[in-house]
C-alpha positions as CSV (number, residue, x, y, z in Angstrom):
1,X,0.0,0.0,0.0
2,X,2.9,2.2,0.7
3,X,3.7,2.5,-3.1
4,X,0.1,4.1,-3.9
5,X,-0.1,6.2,-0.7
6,X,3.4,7.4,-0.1
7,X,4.4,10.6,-2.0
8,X,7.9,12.3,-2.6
9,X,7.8,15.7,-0.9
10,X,6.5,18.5,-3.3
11,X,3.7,15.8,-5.1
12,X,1.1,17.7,-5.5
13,X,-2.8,16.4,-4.3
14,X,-4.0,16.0,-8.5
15,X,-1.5,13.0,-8.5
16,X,-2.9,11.5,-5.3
17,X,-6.5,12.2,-6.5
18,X,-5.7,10.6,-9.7
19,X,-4.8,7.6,-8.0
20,X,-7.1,7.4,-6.3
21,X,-10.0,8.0,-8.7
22,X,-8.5,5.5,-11.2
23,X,-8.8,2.9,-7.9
24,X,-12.9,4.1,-7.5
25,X,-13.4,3.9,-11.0
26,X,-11.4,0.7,-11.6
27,X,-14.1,-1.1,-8.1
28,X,-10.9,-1.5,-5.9
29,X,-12.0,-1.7,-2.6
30,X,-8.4,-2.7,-1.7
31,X,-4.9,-1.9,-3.5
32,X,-3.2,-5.4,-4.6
33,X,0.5,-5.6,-2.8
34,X,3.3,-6.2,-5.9
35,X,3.3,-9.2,-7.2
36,X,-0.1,-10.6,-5.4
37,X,-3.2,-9.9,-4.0
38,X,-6.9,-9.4,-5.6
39,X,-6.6,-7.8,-9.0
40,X,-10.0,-6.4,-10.6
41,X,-12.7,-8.7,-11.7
42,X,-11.6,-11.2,-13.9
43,X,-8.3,-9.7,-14.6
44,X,-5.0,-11.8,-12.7
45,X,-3.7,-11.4,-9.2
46,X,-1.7,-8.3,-8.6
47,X,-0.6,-6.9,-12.0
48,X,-1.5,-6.1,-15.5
49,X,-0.2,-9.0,-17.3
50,X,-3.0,-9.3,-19.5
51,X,-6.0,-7.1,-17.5
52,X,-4.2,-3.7,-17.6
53,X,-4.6,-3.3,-14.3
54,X,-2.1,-1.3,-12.3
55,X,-2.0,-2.1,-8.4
56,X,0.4,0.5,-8.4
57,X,2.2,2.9,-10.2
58,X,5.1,1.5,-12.3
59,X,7.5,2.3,-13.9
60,X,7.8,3.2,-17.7
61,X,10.7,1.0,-18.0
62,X,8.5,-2.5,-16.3
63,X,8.7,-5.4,-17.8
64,X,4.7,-5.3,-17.6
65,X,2.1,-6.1,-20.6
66,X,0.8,-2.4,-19.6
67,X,4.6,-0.9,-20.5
68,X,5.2,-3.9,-23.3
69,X,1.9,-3.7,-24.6
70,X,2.2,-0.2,-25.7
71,X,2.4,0.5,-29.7
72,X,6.8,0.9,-30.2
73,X,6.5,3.9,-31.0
74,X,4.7,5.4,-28.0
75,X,7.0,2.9,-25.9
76,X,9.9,4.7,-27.2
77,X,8.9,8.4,-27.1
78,X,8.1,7.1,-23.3
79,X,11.5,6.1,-22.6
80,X,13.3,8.8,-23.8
81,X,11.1,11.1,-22.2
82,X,11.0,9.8,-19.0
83,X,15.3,9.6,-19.2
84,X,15.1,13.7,-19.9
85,X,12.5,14.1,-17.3
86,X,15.1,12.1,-15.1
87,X,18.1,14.2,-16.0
88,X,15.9,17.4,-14.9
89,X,15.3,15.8,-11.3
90,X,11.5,14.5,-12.0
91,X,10.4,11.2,-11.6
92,X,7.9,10.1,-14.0
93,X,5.8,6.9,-13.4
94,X,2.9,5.1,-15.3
95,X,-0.3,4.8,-13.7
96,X,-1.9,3.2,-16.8
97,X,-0.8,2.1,-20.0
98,X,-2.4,-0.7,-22.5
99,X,-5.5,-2.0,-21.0
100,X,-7.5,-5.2,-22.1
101,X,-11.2,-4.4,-23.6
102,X,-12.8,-6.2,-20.4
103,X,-10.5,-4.3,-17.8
104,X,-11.8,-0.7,-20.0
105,X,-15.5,-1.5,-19.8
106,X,-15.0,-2.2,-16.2
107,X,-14.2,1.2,-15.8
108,X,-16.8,2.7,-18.0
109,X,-19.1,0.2,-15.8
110,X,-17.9,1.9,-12.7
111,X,-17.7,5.3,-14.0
112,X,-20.9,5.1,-15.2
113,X,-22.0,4.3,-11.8
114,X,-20.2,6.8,-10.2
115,X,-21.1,9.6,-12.5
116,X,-25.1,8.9,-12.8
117,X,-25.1,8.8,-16.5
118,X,-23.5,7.2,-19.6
119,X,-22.5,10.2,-21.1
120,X,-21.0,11.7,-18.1
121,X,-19.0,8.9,-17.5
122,X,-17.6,9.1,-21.0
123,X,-16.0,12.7,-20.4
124,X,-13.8,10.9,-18.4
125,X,-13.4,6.8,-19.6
126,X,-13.9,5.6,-22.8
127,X,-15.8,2.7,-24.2
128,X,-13.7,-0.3,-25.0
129,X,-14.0,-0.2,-28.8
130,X,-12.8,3.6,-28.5
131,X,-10.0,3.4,-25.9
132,X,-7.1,4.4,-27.1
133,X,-5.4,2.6,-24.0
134,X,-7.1,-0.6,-25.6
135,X,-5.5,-0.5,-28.8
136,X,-1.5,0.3,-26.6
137,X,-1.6,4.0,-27.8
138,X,-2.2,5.9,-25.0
139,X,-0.7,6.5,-21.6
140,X,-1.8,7.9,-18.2
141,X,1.6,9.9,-16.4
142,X,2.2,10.4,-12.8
143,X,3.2,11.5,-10.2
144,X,1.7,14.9,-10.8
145,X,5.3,16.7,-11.5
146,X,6.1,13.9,-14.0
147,X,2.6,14.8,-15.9
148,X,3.2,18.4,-16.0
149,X,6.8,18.1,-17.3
150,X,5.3,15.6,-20.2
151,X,2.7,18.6,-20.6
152,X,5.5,21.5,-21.1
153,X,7.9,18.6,-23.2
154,X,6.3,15.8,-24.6
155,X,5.7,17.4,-27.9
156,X,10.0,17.0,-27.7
157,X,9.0,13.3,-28.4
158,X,5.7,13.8,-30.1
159,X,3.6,12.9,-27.1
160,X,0.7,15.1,-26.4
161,X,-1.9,15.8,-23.7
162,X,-4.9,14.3,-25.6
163,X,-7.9,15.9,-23.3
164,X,-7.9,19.1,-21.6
165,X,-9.7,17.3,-18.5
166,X,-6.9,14.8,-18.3
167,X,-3.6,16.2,-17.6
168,X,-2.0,13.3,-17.1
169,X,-3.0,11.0,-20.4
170,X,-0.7,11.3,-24.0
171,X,-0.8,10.2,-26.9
172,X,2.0,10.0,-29.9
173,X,0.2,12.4,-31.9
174,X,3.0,14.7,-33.8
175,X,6.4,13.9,-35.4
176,X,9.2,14.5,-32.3
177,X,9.3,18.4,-32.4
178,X,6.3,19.4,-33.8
179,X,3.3,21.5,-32.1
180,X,0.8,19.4,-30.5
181,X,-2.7,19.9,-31.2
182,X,-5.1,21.7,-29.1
183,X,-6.8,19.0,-26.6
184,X,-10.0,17.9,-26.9
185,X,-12.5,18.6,-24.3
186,X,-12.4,15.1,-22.7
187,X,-12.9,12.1,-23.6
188,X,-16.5,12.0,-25.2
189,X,-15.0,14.3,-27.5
190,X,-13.8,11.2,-29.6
């Protein structure tokens, strides 16, 4: 539990909210301990392997289907992004990558619950056939430093905040260098 709860000095509360959110949405009633313990319904024991579920933060470097499962190219951009953000003194986790279609519509389930309403539960999760975390080409940041220095760099490796609502998801949506585009709204925005 330590690993979900405990924050460097200087994390801001968004990273700790987005945490714990994505634990609500996902119908954790407990965080799994590395390597064991309840993972979601019908996803496996403590890790992503092939659910997409995230017990904790991770690394972008884990050898984890949500790291390996990404699309190369957004793997890649990642990588070297998180080396430069670690060069400038920020630590830069994953707290979701590639996620399996069941693991997704468990979340729009339990948004959808959460939120009252289909349609307000999609400004915020995607259905499975839409998720761009589905298909390995999209990638929730974290700790709430790491996310804002991928906001103010990842266009460097042609990663780009996707939805205004979500500061902490990217996409590879621009050649390394170029201007990302303007975010959509959120999510139902397509």
């Amino acid at each position: 539990m330590d690993r979900v709860t405990h924050r460097r000095p200087g994390a801001a509360l968004l990273g700790t909210v987005a945490v714990l959110l994505a634990g609500t949405l996902a119908g954790c009633t407990a965080i799994a301990s590395p390597g064991g313990g309840p993972g979601p319904a019908g996803g496996p024991p403590g890790g992503s392997q092939d659910s997409g579920f995230l017990s904790a933060p991770i690394s972008p470097f884990a050898d984890d289907w949500a790291i390996t499962g990404l699309e190369p190219g957004l793997r890649a951009a990642l990588h070297a992004a998180a080396e430069d953000a670690a060069a400038d003194g920020v630590e830069m986790v994953v707290t979701s990558g590639r996620r399996s279609a069941a693991y997704q519509r468990e979340l729009l389930d339990n948004a959808i619950r959460v939120y009252g309403s289909e349609e307000e539960a999609r400004r915020w999760v995607s259905t499975p056939e839409l998720s761009r975390h589905v298909t390995g080409e999209a990638v929730d940041i974290g700790y709430t430093d790491g996310a804002d220095w991928m906001v103010r760099n990842g266009a460097r490796y042609g990663l780009c905040q996707t939805y205004a609502n979500e500061m902490w998801h990217f996409e590879l949506a621009v050649a390394p260098g170029e201007v990302c585009p303007t975010a959509r709204p959120d999510a139902s925005a397509g």
